[in-house]
N, CA, C and O atoms as a CHARMM CRD file, in Angstrom:
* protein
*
  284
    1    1 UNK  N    -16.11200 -26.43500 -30.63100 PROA 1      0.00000
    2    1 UNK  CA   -15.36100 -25.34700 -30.02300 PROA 1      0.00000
    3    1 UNK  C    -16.32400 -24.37200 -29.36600 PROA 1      0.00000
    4    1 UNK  O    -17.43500 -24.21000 -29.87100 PROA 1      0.00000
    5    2 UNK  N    -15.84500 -23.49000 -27.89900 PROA 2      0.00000
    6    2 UNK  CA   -16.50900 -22.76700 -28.03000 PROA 2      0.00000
    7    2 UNK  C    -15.97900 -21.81900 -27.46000 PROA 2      0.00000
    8    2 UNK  O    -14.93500 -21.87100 -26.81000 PROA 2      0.00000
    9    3 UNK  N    -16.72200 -20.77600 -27.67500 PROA 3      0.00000
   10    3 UNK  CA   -16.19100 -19.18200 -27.22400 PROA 3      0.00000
   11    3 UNK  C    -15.50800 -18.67200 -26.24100 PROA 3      0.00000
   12    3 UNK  O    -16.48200 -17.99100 -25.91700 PROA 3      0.00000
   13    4 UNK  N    -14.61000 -18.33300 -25.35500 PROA 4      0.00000
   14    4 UNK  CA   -14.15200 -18.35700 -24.09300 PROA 4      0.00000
   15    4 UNK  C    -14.09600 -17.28200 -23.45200 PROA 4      0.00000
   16    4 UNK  O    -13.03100 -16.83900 -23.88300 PROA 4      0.00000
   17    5 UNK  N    -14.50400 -16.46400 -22.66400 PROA 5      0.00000
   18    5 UNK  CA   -14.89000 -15.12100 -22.30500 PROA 5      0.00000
   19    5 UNK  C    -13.42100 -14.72700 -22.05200 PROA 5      0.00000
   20    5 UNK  O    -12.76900 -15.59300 -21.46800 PROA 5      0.00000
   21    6 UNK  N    -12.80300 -13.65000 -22.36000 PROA 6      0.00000
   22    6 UNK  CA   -11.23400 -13.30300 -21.73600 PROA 6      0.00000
   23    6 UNK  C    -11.65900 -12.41100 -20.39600 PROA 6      0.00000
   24    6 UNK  O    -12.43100 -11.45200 -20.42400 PROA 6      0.00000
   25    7 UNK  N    -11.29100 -12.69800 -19.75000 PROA 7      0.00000
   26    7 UNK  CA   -11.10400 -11.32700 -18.75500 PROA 7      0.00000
   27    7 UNK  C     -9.68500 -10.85000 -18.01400 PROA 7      0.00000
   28    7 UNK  O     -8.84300 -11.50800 -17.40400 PROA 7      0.00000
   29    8 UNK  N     -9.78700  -9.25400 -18.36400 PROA 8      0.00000
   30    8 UNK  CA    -8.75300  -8.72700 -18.27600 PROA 8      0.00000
   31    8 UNK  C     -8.96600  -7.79200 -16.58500 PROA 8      0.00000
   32    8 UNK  O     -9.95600  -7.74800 -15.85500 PROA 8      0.00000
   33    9 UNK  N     -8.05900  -7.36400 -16.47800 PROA 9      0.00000
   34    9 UNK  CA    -8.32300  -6.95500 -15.47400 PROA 9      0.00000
   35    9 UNK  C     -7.10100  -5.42600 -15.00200 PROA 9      0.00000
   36    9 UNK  O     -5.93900  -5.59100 -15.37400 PROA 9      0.00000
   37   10 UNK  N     -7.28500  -4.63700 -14.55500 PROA 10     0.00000
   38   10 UNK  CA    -6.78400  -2.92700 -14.52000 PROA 10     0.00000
   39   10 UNK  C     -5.33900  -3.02400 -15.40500 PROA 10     0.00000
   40   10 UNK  O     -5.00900  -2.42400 -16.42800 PROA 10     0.00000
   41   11 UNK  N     -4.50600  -4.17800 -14.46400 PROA 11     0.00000
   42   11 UNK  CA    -3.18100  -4.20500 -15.09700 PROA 11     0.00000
   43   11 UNK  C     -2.88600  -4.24000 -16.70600 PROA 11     0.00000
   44   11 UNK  O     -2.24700  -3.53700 -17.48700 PROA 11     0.00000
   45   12 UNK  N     -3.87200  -5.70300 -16.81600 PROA 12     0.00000
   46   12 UNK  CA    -3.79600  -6.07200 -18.40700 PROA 12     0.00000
   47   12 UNK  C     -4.35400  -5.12900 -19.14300 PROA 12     0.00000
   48   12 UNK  O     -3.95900  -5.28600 -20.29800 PROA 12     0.00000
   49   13 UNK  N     -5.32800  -3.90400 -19.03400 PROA 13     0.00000
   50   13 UNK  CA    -5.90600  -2.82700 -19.79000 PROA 13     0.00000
   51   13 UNK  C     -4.85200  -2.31500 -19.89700 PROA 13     0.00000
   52   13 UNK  O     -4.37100  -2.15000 -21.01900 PROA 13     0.00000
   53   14 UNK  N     -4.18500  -1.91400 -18.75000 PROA 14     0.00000
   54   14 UNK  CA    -2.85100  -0.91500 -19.23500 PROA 14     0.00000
   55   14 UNK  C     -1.74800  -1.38200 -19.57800 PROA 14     0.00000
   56   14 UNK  O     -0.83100  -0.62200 -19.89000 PROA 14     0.00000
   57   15 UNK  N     -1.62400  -2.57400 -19.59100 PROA 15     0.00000
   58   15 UNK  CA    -0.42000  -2.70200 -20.48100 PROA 15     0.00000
   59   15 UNK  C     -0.85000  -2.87600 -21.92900 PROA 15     0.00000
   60   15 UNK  O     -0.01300  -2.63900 -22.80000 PROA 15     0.00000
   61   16 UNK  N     -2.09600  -3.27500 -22.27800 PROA 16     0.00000
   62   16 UNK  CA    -2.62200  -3.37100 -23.82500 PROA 16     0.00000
   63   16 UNK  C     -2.45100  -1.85700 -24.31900 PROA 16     0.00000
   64   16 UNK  O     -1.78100  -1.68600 -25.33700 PROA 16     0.00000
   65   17 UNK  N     -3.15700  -0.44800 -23.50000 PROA 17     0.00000
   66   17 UNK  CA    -2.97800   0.94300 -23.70800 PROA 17     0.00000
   67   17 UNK  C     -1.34400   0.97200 -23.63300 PROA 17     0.00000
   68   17 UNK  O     -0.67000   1.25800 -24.62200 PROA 17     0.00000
   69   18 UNK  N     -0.94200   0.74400 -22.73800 PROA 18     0.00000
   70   18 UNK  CA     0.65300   0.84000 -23.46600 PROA 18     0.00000
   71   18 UNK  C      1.23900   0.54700 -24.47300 PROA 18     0.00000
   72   18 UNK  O      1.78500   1.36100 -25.21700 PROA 18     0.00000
   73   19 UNK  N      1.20100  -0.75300 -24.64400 PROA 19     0.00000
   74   19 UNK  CA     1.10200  -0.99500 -26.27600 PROA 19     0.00000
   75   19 UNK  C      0.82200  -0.52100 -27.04100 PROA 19     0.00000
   76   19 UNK  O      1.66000  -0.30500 -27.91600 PROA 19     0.00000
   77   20 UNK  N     -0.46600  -0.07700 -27.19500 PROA 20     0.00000
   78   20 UNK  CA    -0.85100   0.68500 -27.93600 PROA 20     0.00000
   79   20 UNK  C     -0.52300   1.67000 -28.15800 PROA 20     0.00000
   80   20 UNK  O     -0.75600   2.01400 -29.31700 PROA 20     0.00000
   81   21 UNK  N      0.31200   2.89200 -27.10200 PROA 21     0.00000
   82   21 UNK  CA     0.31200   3.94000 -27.56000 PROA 21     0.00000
   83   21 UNK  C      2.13100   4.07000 -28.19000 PROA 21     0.00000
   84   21 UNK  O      2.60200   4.93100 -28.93300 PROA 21     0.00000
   85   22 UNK  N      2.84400   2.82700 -27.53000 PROA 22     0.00000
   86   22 UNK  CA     4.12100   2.49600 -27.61200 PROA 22     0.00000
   87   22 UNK  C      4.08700   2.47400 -29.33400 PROA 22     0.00000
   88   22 UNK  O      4.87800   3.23100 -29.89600 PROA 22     0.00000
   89   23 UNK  N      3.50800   1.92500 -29.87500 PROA 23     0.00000
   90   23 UNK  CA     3.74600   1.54700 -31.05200 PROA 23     0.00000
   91   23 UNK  C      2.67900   2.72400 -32.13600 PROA 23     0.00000
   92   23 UNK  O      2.86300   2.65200 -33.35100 PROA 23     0.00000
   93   24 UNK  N      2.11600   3.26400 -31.84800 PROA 24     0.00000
   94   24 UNK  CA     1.61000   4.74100 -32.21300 PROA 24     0.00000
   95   24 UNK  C      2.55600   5.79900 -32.17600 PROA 24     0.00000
   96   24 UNK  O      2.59600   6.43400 -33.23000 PROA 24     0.00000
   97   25 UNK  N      3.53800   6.28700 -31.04200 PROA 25     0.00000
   98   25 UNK  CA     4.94600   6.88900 -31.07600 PROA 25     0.00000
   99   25 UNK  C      5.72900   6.20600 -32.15500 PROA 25     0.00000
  100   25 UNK  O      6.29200   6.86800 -33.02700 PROA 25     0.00000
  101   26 UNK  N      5.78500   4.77300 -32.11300 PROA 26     0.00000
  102   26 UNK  CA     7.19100   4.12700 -32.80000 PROA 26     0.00000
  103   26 UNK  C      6.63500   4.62100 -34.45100 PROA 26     0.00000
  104   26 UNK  O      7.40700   4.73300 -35.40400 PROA 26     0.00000
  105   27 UNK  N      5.67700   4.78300 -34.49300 PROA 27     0.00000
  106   27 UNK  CA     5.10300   4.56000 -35.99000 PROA 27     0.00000
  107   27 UNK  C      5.41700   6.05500 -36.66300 PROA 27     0.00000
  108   27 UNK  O      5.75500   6.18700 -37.83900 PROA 27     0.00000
  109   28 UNK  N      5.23600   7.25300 -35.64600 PROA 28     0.00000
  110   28 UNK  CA     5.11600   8.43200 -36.12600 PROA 28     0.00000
  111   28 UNK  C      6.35400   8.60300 -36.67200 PROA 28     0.00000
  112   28 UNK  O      6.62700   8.92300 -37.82900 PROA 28     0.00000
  113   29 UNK  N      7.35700   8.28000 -35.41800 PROA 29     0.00000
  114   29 UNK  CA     9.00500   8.82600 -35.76700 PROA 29     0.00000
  115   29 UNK  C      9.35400   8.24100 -36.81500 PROA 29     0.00000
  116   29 UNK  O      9.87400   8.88500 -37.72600 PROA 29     0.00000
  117   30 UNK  N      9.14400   6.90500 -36.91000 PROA 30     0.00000
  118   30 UNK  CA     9.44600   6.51800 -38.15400 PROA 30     0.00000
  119   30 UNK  C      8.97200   7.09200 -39.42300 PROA 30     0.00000
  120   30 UNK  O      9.76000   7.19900 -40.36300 PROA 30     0.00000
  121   31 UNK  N      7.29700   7.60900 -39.56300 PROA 31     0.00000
  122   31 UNK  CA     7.51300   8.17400 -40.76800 PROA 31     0.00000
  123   31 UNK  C      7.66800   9.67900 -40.64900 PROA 31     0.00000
  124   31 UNK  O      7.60000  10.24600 -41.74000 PROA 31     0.00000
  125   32 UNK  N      7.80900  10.26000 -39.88000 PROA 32     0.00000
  126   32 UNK  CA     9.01100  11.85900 -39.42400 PROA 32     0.00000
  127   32 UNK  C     10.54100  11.86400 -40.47200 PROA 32     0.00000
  128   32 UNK  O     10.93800  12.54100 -41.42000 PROA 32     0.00000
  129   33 UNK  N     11.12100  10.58800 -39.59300 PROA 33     0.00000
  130   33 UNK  CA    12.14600  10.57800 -40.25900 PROA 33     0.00000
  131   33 UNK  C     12.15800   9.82100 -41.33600 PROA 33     0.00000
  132   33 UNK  O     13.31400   9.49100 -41.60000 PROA 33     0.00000
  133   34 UNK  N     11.38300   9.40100 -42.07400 PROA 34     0.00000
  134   34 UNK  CA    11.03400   8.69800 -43.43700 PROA 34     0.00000
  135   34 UNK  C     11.15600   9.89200 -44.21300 PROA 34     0.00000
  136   34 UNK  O     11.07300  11.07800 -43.89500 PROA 34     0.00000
  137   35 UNK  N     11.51400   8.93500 -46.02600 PROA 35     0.00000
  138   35 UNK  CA    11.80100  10.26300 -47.03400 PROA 35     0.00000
  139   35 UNK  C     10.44700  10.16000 -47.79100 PROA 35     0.00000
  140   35 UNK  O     10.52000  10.67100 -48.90900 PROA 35     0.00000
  141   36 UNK  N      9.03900   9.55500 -47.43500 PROA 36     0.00000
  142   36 UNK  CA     7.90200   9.76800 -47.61800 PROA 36     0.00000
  143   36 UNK  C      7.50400  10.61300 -47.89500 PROA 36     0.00000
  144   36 UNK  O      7.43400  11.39500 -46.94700 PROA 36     0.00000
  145   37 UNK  N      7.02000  11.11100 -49.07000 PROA 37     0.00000
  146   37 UNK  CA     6.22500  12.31400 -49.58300 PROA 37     0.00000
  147   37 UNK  C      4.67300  12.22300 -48.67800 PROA 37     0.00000
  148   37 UNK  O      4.22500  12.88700 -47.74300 PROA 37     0.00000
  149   38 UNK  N      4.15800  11.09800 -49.44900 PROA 38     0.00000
  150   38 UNK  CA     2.87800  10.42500 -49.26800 PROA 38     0.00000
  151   38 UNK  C      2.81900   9.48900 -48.42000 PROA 38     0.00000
  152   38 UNK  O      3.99700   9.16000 -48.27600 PROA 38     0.00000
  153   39 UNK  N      2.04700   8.70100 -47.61300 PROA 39     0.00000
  154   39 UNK  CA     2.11800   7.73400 -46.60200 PROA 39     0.00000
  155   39 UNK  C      0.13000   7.71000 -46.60700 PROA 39     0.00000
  156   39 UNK  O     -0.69700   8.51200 -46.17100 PROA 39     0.00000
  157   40 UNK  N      0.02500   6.58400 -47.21300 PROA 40     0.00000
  158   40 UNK  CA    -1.11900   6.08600 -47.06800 PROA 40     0.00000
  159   40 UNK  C     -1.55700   4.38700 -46.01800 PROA 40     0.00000
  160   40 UNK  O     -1.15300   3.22400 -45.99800 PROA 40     0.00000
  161   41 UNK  N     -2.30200   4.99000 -45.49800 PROA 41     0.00000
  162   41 UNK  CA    -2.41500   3.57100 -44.77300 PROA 41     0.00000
  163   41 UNK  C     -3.69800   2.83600 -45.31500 PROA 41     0.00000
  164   41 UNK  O     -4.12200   2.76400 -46.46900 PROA 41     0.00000
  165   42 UNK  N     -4.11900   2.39000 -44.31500 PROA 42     0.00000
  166   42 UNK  CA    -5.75000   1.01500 -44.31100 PROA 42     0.00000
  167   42 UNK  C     -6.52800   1.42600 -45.72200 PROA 42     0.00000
  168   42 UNK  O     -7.08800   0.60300 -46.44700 PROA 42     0.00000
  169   43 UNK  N     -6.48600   2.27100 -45.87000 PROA 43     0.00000
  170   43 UNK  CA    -7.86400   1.99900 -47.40300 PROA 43     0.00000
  171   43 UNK  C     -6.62200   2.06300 -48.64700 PROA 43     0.00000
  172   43 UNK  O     -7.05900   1.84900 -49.77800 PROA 43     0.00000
  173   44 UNK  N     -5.52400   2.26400 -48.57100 PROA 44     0.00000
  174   44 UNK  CA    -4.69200   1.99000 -49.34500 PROA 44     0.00000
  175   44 UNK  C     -3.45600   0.65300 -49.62300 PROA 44     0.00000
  176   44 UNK  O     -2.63200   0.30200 -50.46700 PROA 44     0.00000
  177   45 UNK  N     -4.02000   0.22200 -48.23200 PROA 45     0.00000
  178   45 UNK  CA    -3.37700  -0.73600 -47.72500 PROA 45     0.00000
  179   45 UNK  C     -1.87800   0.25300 -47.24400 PROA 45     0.00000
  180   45 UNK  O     -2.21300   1.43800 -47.26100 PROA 45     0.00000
  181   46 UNK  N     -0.87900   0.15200 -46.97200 PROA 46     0.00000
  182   46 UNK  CA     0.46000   1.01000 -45.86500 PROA 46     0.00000
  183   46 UNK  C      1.30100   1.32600 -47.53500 PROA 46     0.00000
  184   46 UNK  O      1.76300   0.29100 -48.01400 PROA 46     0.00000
  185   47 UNK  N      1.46100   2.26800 -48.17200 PROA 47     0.00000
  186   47 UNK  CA     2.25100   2.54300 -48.94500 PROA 47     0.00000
  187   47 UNK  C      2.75700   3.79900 -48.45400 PROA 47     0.00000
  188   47 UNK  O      2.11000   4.55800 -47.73200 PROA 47     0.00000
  189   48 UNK  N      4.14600   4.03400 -48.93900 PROA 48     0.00000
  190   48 UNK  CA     4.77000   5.22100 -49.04200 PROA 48     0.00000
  191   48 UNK  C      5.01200   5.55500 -50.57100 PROA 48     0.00000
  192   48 UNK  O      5.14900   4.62500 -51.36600 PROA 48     0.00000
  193   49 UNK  N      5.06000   6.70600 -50.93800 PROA 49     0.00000
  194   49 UNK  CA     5.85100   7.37700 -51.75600 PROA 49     0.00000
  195   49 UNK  C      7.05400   8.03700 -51.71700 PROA 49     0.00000
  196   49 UNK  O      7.01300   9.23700 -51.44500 PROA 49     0.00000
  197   50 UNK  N      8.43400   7.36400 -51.99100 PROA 50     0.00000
  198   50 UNK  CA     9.21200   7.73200 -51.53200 PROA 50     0.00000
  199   50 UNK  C     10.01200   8.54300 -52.17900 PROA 50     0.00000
  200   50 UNK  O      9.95700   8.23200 -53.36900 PROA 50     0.00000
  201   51 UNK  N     11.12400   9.91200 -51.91900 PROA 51     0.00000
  202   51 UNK  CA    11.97600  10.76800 -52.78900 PROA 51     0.00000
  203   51 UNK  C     12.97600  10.19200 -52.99900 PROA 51     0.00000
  204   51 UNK  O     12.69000   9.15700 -52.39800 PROA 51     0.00000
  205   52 UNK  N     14.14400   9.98800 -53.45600 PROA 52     0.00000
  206   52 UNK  CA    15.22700   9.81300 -52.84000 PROA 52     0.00000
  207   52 UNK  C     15.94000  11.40600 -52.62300 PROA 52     0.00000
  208   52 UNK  O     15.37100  12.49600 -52.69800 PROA 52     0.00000
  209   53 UNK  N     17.24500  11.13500 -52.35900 PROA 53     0.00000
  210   53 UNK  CA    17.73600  12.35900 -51.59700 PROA 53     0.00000
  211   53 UNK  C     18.73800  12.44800 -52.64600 PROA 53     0.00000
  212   53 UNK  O     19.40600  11.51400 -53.09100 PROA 53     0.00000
  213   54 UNK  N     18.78300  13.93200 -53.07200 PROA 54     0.00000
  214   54 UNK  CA    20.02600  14.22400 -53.52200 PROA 54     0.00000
  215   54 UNK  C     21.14800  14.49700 -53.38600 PROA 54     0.00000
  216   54 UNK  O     21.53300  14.04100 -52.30900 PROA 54     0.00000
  217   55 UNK  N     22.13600  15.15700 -54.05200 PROA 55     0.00000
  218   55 UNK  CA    23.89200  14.85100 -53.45800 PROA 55     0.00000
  219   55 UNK  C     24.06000  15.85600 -52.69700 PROA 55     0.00000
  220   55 UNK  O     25.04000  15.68300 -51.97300 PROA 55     0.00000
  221   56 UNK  N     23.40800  17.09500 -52.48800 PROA 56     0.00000
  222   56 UNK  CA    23.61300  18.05500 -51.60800 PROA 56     0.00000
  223   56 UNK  C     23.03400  17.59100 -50.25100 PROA 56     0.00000
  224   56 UNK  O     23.60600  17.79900 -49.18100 PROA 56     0.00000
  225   57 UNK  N     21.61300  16.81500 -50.40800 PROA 57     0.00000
  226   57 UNK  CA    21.40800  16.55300 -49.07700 PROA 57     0.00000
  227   57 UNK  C     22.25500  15.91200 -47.98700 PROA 57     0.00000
  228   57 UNK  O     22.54700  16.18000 -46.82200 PROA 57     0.00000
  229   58 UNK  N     22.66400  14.44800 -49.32600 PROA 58     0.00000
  230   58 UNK  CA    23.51200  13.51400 -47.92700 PROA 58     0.00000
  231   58 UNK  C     24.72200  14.50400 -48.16900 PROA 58     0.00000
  232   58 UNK  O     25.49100  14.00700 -47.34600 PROA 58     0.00000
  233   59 UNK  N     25.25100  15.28800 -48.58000 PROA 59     0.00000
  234   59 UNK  CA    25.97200  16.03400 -47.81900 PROA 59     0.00000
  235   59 UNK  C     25.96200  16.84700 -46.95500 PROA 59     0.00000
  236   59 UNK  O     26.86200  17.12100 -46.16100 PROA 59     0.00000
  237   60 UNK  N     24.80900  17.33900 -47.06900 PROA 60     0.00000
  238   60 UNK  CA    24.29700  17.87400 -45.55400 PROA 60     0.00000
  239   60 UNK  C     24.16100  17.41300 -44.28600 PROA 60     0.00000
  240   60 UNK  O     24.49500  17.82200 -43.17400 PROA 60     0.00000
  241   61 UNK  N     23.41300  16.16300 -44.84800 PROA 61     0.00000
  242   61 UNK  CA    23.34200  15.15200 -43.56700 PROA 61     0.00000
  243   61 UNK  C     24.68600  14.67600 -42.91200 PROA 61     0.00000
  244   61 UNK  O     24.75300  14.47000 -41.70000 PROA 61     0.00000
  245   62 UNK  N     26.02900  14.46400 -43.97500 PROA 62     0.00000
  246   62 UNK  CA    27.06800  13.85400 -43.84600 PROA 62     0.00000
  247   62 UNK  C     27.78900  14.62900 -42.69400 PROA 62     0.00000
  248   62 UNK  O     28.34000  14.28500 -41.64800 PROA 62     0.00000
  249   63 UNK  N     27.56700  15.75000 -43.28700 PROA 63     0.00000
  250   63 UNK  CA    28.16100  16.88000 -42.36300 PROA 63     0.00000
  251   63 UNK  C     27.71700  17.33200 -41.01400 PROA 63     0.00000
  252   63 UNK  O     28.56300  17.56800 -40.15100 PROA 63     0.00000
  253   64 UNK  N     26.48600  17.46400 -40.78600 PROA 64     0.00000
  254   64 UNK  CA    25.65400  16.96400 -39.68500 PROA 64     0.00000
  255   64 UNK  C     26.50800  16.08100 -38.48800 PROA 64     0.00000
  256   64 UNK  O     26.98600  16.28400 -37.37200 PROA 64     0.00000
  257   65 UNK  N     26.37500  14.95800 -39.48600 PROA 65     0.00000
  258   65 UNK  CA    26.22500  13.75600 -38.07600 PROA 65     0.00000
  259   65 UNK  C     28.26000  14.45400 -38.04500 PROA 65     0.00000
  260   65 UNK  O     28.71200  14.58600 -36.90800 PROA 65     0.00000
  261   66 UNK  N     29.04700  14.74500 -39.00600 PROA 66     0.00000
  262   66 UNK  CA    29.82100  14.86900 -38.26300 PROA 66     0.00000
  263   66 UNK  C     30.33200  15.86700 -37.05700 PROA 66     0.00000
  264   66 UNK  O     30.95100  15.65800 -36.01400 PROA 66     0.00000
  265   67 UNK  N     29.88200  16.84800 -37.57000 PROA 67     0.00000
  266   67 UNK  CA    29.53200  17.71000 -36.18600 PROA 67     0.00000
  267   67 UNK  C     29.12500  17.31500 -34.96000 PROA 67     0.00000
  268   67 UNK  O     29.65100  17.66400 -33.90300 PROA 67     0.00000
  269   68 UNK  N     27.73100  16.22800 -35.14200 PROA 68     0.00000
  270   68 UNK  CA    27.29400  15.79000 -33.53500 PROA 68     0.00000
  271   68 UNK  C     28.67900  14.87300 -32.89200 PROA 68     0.00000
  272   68 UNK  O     28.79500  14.78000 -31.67000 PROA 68     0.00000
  273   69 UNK  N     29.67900  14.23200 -33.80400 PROA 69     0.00000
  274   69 UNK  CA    30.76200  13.51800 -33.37100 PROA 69     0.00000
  275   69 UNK  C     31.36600  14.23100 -32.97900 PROA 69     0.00000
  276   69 UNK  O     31.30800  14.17400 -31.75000 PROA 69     0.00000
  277   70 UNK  N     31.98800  14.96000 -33.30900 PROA 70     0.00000
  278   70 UNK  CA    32.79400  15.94600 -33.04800 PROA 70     0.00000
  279   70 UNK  C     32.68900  16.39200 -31.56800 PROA 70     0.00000
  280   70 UNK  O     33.58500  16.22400 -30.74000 PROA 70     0.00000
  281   71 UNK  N     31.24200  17.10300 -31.28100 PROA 71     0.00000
  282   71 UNK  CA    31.04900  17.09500 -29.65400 PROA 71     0.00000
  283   71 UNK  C     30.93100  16.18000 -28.61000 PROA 71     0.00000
  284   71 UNK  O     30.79200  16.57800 -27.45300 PROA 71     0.00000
């Protein structure tokens, strides 16, 4: 076998940086809206610590989303 040089060229850089930053956004919101206390990544390997939510919250929340229906 042997080694095969890749070459990329302006387009393929930016769509790899797109990628990249596509899935750097996707990652944040997700743990934004995660019930993660803690969020450890690479030297912990990807764990969360998670809360759960209590009965006032999802009623808060419940009430919430019904309001956004509502409008």
């Amino acid at each position: 076998m042997s080694c095969q040089l890749i070459n990329l060229t302006e387009t393929g850089i930016l769509a790899l940086v797109s990628l990249m930053i596509g899935f750097a956004i996707s990652f944040c919101r997700q743990a934004e809206q995660s019930r993660c206390s803690k969020i450890k990544l690479c030297w912990g390997g990807i764990s969360c610590d998670r809360e759960p939510l209590s009965g006032d919250t999802i009623l808060q929340l419940n009430a919430e989303e019904e309001k956004k229906e509502e409008l």
